[in-house]
C-alpha positions, -999 to 999 in steps of 0.1 A, spaced: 0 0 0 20 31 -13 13 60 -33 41 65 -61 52 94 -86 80 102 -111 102 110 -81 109 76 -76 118 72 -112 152 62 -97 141 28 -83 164 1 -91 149 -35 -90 165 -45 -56 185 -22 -46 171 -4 -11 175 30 2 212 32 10 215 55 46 248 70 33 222 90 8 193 91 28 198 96 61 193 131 81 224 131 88 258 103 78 249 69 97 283 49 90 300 58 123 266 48 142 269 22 166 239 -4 175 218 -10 206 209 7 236 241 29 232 233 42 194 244 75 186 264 74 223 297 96 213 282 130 223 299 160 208 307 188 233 278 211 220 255 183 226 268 176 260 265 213 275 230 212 256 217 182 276 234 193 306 215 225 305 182 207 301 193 183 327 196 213 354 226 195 366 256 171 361 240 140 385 218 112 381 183 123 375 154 105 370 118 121 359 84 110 347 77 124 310 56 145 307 51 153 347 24 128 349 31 91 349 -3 84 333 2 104 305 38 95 306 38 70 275 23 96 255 54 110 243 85 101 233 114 108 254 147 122 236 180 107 236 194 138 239 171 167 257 173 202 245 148 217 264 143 217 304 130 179 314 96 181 324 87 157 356 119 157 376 98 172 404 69 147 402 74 123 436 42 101 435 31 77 401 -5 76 402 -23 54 374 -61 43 369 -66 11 351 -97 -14 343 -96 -50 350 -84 -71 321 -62 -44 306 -24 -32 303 -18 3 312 15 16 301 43 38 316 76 59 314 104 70 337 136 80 324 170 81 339 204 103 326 236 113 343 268 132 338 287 101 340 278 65 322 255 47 344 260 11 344 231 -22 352 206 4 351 172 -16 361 138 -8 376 120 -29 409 81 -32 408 71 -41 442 40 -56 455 8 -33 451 -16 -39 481 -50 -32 477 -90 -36 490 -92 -62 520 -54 -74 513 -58 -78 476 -25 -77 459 -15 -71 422 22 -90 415 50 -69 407 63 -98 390 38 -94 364 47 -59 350 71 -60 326 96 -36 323 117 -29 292 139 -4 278 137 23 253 157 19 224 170 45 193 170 37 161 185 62 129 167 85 117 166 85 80 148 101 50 130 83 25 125 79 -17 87 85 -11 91 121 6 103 141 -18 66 139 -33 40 127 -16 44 112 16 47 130 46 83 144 54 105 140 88 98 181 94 65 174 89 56 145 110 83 153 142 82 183 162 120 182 169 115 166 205 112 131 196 142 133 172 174 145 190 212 142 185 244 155 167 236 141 134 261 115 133 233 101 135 201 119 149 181 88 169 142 92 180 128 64 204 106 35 189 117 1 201 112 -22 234 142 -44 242 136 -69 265 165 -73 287 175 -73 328 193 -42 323 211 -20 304 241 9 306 238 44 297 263 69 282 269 95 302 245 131 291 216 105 274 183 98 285 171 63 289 135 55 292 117 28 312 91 14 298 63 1 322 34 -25 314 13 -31 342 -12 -59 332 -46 -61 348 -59 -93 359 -94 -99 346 -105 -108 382 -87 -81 398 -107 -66 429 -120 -27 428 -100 -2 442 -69 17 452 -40 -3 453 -7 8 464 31 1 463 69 14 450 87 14 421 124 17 423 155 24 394 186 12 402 222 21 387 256 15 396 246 -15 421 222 13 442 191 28 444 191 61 424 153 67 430 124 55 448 87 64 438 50 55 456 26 42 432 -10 43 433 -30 22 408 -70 31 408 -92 -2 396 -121 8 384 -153 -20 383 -154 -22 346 -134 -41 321 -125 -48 287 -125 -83 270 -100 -106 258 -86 -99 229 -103 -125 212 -135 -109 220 -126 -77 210 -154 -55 188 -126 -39 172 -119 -48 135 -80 -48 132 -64 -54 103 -23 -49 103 -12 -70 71 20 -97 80 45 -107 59 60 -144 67 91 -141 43 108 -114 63 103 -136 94 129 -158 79 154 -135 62 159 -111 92 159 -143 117 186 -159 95 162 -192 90 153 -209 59 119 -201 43 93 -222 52 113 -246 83 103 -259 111 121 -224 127 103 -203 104 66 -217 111 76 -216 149 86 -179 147 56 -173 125 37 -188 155 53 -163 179 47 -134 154 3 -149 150 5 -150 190 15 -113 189 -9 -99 163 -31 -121 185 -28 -103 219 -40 -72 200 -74 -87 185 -59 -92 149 -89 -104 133 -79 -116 96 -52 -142 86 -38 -119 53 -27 -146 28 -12 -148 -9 -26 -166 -36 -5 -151 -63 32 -147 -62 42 -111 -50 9 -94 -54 28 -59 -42 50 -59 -74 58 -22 -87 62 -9 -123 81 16 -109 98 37 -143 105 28 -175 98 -8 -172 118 -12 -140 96 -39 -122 106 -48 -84 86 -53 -54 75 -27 -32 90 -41 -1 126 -54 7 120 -87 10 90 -100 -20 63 -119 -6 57 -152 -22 28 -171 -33 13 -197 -3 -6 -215 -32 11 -235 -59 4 -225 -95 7 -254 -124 1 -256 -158 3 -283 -182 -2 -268 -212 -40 -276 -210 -53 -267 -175 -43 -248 -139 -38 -268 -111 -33 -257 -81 -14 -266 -43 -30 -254 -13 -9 -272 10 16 -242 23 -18 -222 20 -39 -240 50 -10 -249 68 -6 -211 76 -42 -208 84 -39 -231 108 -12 -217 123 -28 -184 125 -59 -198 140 -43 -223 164 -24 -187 177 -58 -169 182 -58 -152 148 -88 -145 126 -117 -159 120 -113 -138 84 -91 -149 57 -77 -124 36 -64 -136 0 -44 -114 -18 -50 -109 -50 -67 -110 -81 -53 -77 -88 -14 -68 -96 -5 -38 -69 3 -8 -97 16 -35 -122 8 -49 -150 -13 -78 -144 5 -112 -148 7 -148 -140 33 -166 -119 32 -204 -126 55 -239 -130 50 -252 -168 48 -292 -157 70 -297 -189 98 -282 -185 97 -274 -147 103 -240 -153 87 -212 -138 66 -187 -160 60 -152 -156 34 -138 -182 19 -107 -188 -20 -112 -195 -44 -84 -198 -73 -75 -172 -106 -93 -181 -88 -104 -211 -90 -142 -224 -58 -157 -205 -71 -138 -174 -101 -151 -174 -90 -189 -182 -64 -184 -153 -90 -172 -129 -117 -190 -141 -100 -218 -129 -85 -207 -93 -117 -197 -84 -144 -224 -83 -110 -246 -75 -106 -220 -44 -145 -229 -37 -143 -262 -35 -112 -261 -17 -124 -236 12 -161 -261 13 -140 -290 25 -120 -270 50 -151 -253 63 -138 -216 56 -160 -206 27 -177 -179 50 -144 -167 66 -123 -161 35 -124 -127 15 -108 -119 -21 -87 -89 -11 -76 -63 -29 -48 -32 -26 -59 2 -38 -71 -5 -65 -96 21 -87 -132 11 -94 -132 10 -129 -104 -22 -119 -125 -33 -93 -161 -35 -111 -141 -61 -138 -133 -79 -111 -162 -80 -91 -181 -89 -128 -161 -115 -130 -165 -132 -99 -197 -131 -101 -197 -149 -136 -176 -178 -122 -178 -179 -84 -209 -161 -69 -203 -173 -36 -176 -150 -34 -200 -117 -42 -204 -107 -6 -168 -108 3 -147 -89 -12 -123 -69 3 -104 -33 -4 -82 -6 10 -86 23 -7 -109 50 -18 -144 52 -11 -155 50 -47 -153 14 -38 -177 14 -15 -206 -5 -33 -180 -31 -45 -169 -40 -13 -184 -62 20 -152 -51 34 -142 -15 33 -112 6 49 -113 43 35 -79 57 33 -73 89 49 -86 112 21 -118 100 20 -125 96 56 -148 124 59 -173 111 31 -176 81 49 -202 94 74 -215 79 103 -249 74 90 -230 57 60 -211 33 83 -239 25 101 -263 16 74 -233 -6 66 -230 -24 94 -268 -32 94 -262 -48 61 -236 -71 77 -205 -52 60 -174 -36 77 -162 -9 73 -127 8 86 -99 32 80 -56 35 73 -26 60 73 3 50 53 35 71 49 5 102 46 -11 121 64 13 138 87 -6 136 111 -25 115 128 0 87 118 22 53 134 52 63 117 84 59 137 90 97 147 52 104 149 45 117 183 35 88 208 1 99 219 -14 96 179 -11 53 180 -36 59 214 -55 85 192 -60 64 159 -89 40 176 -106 71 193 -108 81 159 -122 49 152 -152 50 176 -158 86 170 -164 87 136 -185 51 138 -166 33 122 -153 -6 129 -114 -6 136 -80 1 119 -60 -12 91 -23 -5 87 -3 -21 53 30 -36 72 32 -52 102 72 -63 93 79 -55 65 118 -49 71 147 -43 56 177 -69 63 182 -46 99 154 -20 105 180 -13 135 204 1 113 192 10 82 154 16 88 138 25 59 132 6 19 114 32 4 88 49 19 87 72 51 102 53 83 76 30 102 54 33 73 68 -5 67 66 -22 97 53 -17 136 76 -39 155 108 -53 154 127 -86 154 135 -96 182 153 -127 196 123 -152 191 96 -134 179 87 -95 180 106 -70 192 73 -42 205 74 -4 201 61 28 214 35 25 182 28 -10 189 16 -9 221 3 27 221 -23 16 199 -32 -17 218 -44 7 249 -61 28 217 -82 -5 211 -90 -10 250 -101 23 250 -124 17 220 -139 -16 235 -147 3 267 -162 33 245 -184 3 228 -191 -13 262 -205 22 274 -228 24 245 -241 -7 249 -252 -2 281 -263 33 276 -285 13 246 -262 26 214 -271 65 221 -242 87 225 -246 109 255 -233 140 259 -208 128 281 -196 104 257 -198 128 228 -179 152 248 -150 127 258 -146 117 218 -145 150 206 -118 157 235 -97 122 227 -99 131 190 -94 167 189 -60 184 178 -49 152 155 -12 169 152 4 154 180 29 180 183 8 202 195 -22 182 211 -26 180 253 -17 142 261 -35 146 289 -64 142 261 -70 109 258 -70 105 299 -91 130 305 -119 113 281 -107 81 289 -120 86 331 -152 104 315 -156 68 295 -148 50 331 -173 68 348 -202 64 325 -195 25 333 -196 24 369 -222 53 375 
């Protein structure tokens, strides 16, 4: 999902966006990790010093307000006076059955070594306790900063998206704050932040009230702070993820699974880290399985018959093609075996299958010819007479195939962007040769589509035509209906240097507006080390939301930002339910609140809490 111009007329068919051109600022000297960017020039150094207010350890809660303190992201490098060095108590309020997330941060004058943080006990109603073993506590970590092919036309720029906060350093490189390493501790350079990241998980049967207890950083084998901590259970809750209202869609690709954990394609290691990766999309509600039929359905015609996929690793087809000179065969074997997988990991019940439709290509064929073994790439024309022979045999084949497996109903065609004109051949067609498959077709893309498609996510630009009477008349005719950002708009976006409180924001959007959920077009789709070199082609983040990790994901700010977004939403839909679908002015007040200001930059993260306790106390009125 990408929009492209002549400016990329430079693409050459594998060959990524190299970071000695790209980047901000020269990223060769960069080392990796925790310590990226850690050689501080002498201007930065009197610059963090002055924002530090002094040359000792210091530790503060961004932001000033530990429950607003994931909203933002916390500088490698502060340039301006740190906010929340004088806040002494954490205070949170939580629901049962969630995760509520939390930052302190930590710097000195001199390198800090083993830094760490100690949850204790909380201790609450009648002796009721909440484990400090079960927050998790990880650590902040910088990645480059680097420009990208897609922003010198249309996609949204690093001065446009950042507000110079999140992005700090000398530019050798400039670093901003995305992923969450999971680790015992870690060491600091001297004059750099380090934030802590905080996930305190709710237990479902967690007893109402005020519970309290200390959190504790540690550095250099001692105690450099201690804080009380209040946590506030409210008697409401949000359901599993599995039970989730929300309509999520965040689109997986398997192949990079393999290539950036250095296992072969399609192993016993790669379908065990896939498994990690379907657990993961999981825990957020993921609700479709996205699948290929067709070999690369995101190749580019990029210029002048320069053909490559959009992505640094190509996605492959999960279904065999054959021909034998007569007929189409085809191998679903690869095909099911990742549904299952997906499904036995909590993923679905929908089936995505991508796609009928070449992604701004040509469309074409990918196939073995049985008679020479060989494999065939041929150009056929849309609707033409190949086309239709080709896909007038996948189809009813695809049919039978989903009858037997019992996924018929789950399974959508699914389509990328594609115009209408494209899309009403298509949807003729299917029609013609496989009616069944009438009510469930699929797109992301404009709202022109709209009366093609049982499954609809509006870009950005047509979000506004998609009214909530629209999406409501929808949803009484059984169709869904949703919403993405890509490398544009600016803002409200889940790109790497997009300001923190926006991922919350996107599913407030969501509910506000009526619609179902949230689709984003790359889950992982990396480059061989998103750690060093973080961007392919389009705007950084735009191509994935987490990171790998040891054996599985590596989380981010983004990632988990917008997982307390869709808690959010299901408490917003529990609320209406029990207020019987109305919208009262309490409620339309605390979604107008969460939603207003989209620029993040300049937007009060104290939004979303502030609508988020109006939400809290409609439910326990």
């Amino acid at each position: 999902m990408a929009r492209t111009s002549s400016a990329l007329a430079g693409f050459v068919a594998g060959v990524v966006v190299a970071a000695s051109t790209t980047a901000i600022a020269v990223t060769g000297a960069a080392t990796t990790g925790t310590d990226l960017g850690s050689r501080t020039t002498t201007w930065l150094t009197v610059k963090v010093a002055d924002a530090m207010g002094t040359r000792d350890t210091l530790t503060w809660v961004p932001t000033g307000s530990f429950a607003g303190s994931a909203e933002e992201r916390v500088p490698r490098y502060p340039m301006t006076p740190i906010q929340g060095k004088d806040t002494k108590e954490l205070k949170l309020s939580a629901v049962r059955n969630e995760q509520v997330s939390a930052q302190l941060a930590i710097a000195s004058g001199h390198r800090l070594r083993d830094v760490k943080a100690v949850v204790g006990d909380l201790t609450g109603p009648g002796g009721a306790k909440l484990s400090g073993a079960d927050t998790q506590v990880r650590f902040v970590r910088y990645v480059p900063v680097q420009r990208s092919k897609s922003e010198v036309d249309w996609s949204a720029t690093i001065d446009q998206v950042s507000s110079g906060k999140e992005v700090s350093g000398d530019r050798n490189p400039d670093v901003v704050a995305d992923p969450l390493e999971e680790r015992s501790s870690v060491d600091v350079p001297a004059y750099a932040a380090q934030p802590l990241w905080f996930t305190f998980h709710i237990p479902g049967r967690a007893r109402p009230g005020t519970y309290t207890g200390t959190v504790e950083v540690d550095a250099d084998g001692r105690a450099q702070a201690h804080y009380p901590l209040t946590i506030d259970v409210a008697d409401a809750s949000v359901p599993d993820p599995k039970d989730y209202s929300f309509f999520l869609d965040v689109w997986a690709q398997p192949e990079t699974i393999a290539r950036n954990h250095g296992v072969e394609l399609w192993s016993d290691e790669h379908w065990k880290l896939i498994g990690a990766y379907d657990r993961d999309l999981a825990s957020r509600g993921q609700k479709v399985i996205n699948t290929t039929i067709v070999d690369n359905p995101w190749h580019h015609q990029w210029s002048l018959g320069t053909r490559a996929s959009q992505t640094a690793t190509p996605y492959t087809s999960m279904v065999g093609w054959k021909w034998n000179g007569k007929t189409f065969s085809f191998d679903f074997g690869r095909w099911d075996k990742y549904v299952r997988t997906a499904r036995g990991a909590g993923l679905g019940p929908d089936i995505g299958a991508f796609s009928m439709l070449a992604f701004q290509d040509r469309e074409h064929l990918t196939y073995t010819d049985t008679s020479t073994g060989r494999t065939v790439y041929e150009n056929v024309d849309l609707g033409g007479s190949r086309w239709r022979e080709a896909w007038g045999a996948f189809l009813p084949a695809f049919e039978k195939h989903l009858k037997a497996k019992g996924w018929l109903e789950d399974t959508w065609l699914s389509f990328d962007e594609r115009p209408v004109d494209t899309m009403t051949v298509v949807r003729n067609f299917v029609h013609e040769v496989a009616p069944v498959f009438d009510d469930r077709i699929s797109v992301a893309g404009s709202i022109s589509t709209e009366g093609v498609a049982s499954n609809l996510s509006v870009d950005w630009g047509g979000i506004d035509a998609m009214t909530k009477e629209k999406a409501a008349e929808r949803r009484r005719a059984g169709k869904i209906t949703t919403f993405y950002v890509y490398g544009a708009p600016a803002h409200p976006n889940t790109l790497t240097f997009s300001p923190a409180v926006e991922s919350r924001m996107l599913p407030w959007i969501s509910a506000q507006r009526g619609l179902d959920g949230f689709l984003r077009w790359s889950y992982n789709s990396w480059t061989s080390d998103p750690f060093k070199q973080p961007v392919h082609i389009f705007t950084q983040g735009d191509e994935y939301l987490v990171y790998p990790g040891k054996d599985g994901p590596m989380s981010s700010i983004r990632w988990e930002q917008l997982k307390e977004g869709i808690e959010d939403y299901e408490l917003v839909a529990e609320l209406r339910r029990k207020d019987g679908g109305a919208d009262s002015a309490a409620l339309t007040e605390a979604l107008a609140t969460a939603t207003r200001g989209p620029d993040g930059r300049t937007k009060d993260v104290g939004d979303i809490e502030t609508a988020r306790t109006a939400v809290v106390k409609g439910l326990t009125k």
